[in-house]
N, C-alpha and C positions, 0 to 999 in steps of 0.2 A: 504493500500500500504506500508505503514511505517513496518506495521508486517512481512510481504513478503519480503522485503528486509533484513530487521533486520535477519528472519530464514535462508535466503538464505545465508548469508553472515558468520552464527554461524556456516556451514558447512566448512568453511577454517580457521585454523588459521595460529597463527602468523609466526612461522615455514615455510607453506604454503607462505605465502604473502613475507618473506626474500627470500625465493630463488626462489620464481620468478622476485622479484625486481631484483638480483643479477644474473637472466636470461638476465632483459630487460637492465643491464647493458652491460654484455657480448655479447646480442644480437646488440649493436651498434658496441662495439668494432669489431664485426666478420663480421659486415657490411661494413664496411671500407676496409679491407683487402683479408678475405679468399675466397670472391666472384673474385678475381683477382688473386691469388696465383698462377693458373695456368699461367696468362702471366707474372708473376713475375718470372717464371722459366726461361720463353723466355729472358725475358730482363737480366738476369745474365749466359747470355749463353748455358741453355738448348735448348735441343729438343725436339717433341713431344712424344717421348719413354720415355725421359726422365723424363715427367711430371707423367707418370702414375706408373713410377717407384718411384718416390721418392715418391709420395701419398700412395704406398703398404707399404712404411717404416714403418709409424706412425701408421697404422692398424697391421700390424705383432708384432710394438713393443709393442701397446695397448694391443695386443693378450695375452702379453705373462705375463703380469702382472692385467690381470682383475680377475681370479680366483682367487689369493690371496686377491686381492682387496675387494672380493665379502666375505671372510672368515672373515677379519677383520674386515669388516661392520657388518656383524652379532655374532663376536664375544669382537674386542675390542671399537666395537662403531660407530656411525655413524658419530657424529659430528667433532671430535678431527682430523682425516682424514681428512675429507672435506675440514674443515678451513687451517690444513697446506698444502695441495698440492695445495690449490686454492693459495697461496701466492709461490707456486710455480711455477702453471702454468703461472701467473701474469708476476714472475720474467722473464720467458724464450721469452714471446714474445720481449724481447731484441735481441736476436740470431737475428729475423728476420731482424734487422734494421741495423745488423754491417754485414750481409752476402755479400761477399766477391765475390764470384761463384753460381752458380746452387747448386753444393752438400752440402754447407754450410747450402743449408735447407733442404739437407736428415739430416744433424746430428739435428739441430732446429727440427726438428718432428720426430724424435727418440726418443729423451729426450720429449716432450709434451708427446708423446706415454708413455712415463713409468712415469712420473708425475699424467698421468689420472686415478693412479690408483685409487684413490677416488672418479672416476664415479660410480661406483659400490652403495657406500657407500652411495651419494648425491638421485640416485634414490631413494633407501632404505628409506634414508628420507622427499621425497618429497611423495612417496605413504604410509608411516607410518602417515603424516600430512595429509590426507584428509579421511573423512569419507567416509562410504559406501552410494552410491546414489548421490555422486555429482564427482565423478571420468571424468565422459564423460567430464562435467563443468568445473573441476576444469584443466583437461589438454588441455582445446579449450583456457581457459582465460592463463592457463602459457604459451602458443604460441599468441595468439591473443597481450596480452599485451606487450610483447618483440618485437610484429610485428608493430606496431601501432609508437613504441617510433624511432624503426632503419628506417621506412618509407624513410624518407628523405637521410640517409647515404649512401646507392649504389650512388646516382645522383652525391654526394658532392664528392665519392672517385673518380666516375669516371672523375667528372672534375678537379679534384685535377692529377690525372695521365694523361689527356688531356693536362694539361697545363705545362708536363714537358716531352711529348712523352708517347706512348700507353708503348713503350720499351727503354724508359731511366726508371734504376732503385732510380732514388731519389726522384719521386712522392710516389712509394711504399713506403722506408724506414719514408717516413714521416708520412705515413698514421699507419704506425705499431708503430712507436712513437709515435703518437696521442692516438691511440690502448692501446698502456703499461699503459698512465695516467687512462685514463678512466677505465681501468679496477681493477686499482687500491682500487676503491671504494668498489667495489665488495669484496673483500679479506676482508676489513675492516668492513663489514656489516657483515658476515659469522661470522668475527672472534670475534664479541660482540652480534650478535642476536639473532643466531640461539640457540634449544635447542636439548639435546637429548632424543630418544624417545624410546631406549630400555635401560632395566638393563644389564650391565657385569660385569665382576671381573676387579677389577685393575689389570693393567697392565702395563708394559713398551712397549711403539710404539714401539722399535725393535725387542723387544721378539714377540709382536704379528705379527710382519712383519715378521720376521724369522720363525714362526712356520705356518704365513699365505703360504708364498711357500714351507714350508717341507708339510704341512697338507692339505691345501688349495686343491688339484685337486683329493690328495686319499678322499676327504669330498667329493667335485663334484660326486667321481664317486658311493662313496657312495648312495648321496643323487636322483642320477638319477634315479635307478629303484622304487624310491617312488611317486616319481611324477605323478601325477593324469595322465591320456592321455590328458586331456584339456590344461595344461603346457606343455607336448612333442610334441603336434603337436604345440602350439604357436609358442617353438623352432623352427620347423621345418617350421613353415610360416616366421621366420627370415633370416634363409637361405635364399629363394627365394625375399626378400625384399633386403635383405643385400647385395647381391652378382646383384642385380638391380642398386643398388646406385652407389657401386662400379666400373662394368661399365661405369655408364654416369657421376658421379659428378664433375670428374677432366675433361672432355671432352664438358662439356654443352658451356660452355667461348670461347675454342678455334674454335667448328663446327661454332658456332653464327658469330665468327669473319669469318668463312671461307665462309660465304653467308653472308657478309655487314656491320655488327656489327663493331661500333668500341665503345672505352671505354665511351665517353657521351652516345651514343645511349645504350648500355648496360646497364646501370647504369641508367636511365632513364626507363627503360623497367622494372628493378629488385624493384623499387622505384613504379612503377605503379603497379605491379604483388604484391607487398607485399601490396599496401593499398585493393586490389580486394581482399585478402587473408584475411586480415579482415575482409571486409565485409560481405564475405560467412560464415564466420565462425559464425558472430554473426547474424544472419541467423538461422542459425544450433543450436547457444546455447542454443535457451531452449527445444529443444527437440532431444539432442543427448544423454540423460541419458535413454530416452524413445523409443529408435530407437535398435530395436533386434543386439544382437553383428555379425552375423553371414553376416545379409543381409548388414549391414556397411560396412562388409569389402568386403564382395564379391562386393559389386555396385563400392567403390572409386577404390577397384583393376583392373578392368574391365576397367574404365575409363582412368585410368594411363596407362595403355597399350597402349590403343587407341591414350592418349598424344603422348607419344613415339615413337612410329610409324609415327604422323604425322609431329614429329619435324625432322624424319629421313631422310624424303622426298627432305630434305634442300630448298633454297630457302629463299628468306627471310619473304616471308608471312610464309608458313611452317614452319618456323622455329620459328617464332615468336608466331602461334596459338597454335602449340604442347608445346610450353615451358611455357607457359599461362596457359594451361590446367594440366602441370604436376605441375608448381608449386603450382597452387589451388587446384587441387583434391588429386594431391600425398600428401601434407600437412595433409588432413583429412584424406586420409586413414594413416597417422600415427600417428595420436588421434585416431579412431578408434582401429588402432592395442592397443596402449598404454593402451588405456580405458580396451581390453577385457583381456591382460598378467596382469595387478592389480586387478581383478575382481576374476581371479582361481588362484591366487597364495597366499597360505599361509603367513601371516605375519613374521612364525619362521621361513620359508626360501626364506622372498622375495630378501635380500642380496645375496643368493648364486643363486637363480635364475637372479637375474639379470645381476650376475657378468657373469652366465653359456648363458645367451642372449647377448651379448657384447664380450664374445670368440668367439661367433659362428657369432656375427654382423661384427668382426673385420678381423676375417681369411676371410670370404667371401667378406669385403670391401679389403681388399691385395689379393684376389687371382683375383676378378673383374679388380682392376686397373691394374695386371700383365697382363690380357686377354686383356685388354684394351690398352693398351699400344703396345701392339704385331699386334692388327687389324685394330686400328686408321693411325697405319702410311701407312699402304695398303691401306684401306676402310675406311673412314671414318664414313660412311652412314651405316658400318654394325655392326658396334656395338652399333647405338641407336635401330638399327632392331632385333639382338640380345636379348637386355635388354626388348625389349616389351612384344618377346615372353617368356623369363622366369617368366615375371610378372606374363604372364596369368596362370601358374601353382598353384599359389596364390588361385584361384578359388577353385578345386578340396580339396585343403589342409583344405584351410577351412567350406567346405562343411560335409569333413570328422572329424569334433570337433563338442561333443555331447550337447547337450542342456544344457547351465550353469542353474543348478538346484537351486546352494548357491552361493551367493558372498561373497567372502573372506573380511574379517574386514582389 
């Protein structure tokens, strides 16, 4: 047993183990707050158009700095990025806690938006730190274990915002101050532990930031007609994932409240769904590196659907089974997706792939929450019916990606 553990364990390093620690830090910090952001909008005066409008911000601005993003990971580095815009991203969730009005947090997730441009960069090195054959593992445990530690923090925020009104805004700011400490740690781990894991040339961060948006998207478009078909339909299975989320994730809060939900009960609910989310997962761990990529994603997309639909129903049972179902199953179908985009993607351009997965994740999370936004204040009930049916597209796309012959190192 000692041996078993020991091998299993030699397939992650240290790398691996810092940023998922620096997951399950960020993952409480975002437990507290961005599960509520939608009635944080309410309570500084927005409306419901307005919610799905200002959530398009942060994905359009995300949009428009990920391909550079994706250039400098693979060419001025992985780590040196990471660690400064993590101490950026750190910095900003202050915006949230001095917001003023509603639009004060379109400019606060603007600025996140072009701060993220070191997601690119963070994936790059979180699939560069895991070997081949423990990828399914190694991304069930960087969710599982961020899920496991924020368990308790939806219940805490939402009775932290119970106890000073669902919409008085000073329950929030405190919960985003709480948020800034905590997330503090994170920055400081990154910026003494991590290592890097490709060779580049030296360089100056501006020169290669300058030459990532002059170079950056004529390299994209370069790089796209090389790409195996098993990476272009991936892309094209992010589309219809991306532009799913975008729909329903600024909407899931406000439908909940609109059939009986208020912040304890939510927050209680998001706290039970996350320990079920666990549970399934570790379930699943030892034999999700052994489960075909294809039929993975076809069964959890199928299912999601089916979530969706029945949380559209409203109702508070409906509402509460579908939202059950999408956060457990839609969870693994995005370890699944994750598992099979590391698996065909080349190492030399997993940075520009993932940056090129995160333009097309982002335009379609801003163009969702613009549709969403426009059909929520009419129908509520039609754009989680909407979002089911594009899931189900999902199917056919991945039906049509050819048998992964090699896995990529």
């Amino acid at each position: 047993m000692q041996l078993n553990i020991r091998e299993f364990l030699s397939g992650f390093t240290r790398n691996f183990w810092i940023i998922v620690i620096t997951w399950v830090i960020f993952r409480v910090s975002y437990s507290l707050t961005f599960p509520y952001l939608s009635n944080y909008i309410i309570a500084l005066g927005g409306d419901e158009a307005s919610i799905g409008l200002v959530r398009a911000v942060e994905s359009f601005m995300l949009a428009l700095i990920v391909i550079p993003g994706g250039y400098i990971a693979d060419i001025y580095g992985r780590k040196k990025i990471v660690v400064r815009f993590t101490w950026l991203i750190v910095l900003a969730t202050l915006l949230y806690v001095i917001a003023p009005a509603w639009w004060f947090i379109v400019l606060a997730l603007a600025i996140e938006g072009l701060v993220r441009i070191y997601i690119p960069a963070l994936r790059a090195l979180f699939a560069d730190s895991i070997k081949p054959g423990y990828r399914g593992r190694a991304n069930i445990l960087s969710e599982i274990l961020p899920e496991v530690v924020a368990i308790p923090f939806p219940l805490i925020a939402g009775y932290v915002i119970a106890t000073y009104g669902d919409y008085n805004p000073l329950g929030y700011r405190l919960l985003f101050l709480a948020s800034f400490f905590i997330s503090l740690l994170a920055a400081i781990l990154r910026q003494f532990f991590l290592t890097e894991t490709i060779r580049v040339k030296e360089t100056s961060f501006f020169k290669a930031l300058s030459e990532g948006f002059r170079r950056g998207y004529t390299d994209i478009v370069n790089t796209l007609p090389k790409l195996t078909r098993h990476v272009k339909l991936i892309l094209v299975l992010e589309v219809v994932l991306a532009l799913t989320v975008g729909l329903t994730e600024p909407y899931f809060i406000r439908y909940a409240f609109l059939n009986g939900y208020e912040s304890k009960s939510w927050g209680a609910l998001l706290t039970a769904l996350s320990a079920a989310y666990v549970v399934c997962s570790l379930i699943i761990f030892p034999f999700i590196d052994r489960i075909p990529h294809k039929e993975s994603l076809i069964g959890t997309a199928a299912l999601s659907s089916v979530a969706l639909f029945i949380f559209s129903l409203g109702g508070w049972n409906y509402v509460t089974i579908g939202y059950s179902l999408w956060w457990v199953i839609g969870g693994i179908l995005w370890i699944a997706f994750a598992r099979v985009a590391i698996d065909v993607t080349p190492r030399a351009v997993r940075g520009r792939v993932n940056a090129l997965q995160m333009l097309i994740s982002n335009i379609l999370h801003s163009v969702g929450n613009l549709i969403a936004a426009a059909i929520y204040v009419k129908n509520p009930q039609a754009v989680f019916m909407l979002a089911s049916l594009i899931l189900l597209m999902a199917i056919p796309v991945t039906t049509a990606i050819p048998k992964i012959e090699k896995i990529e190192e």
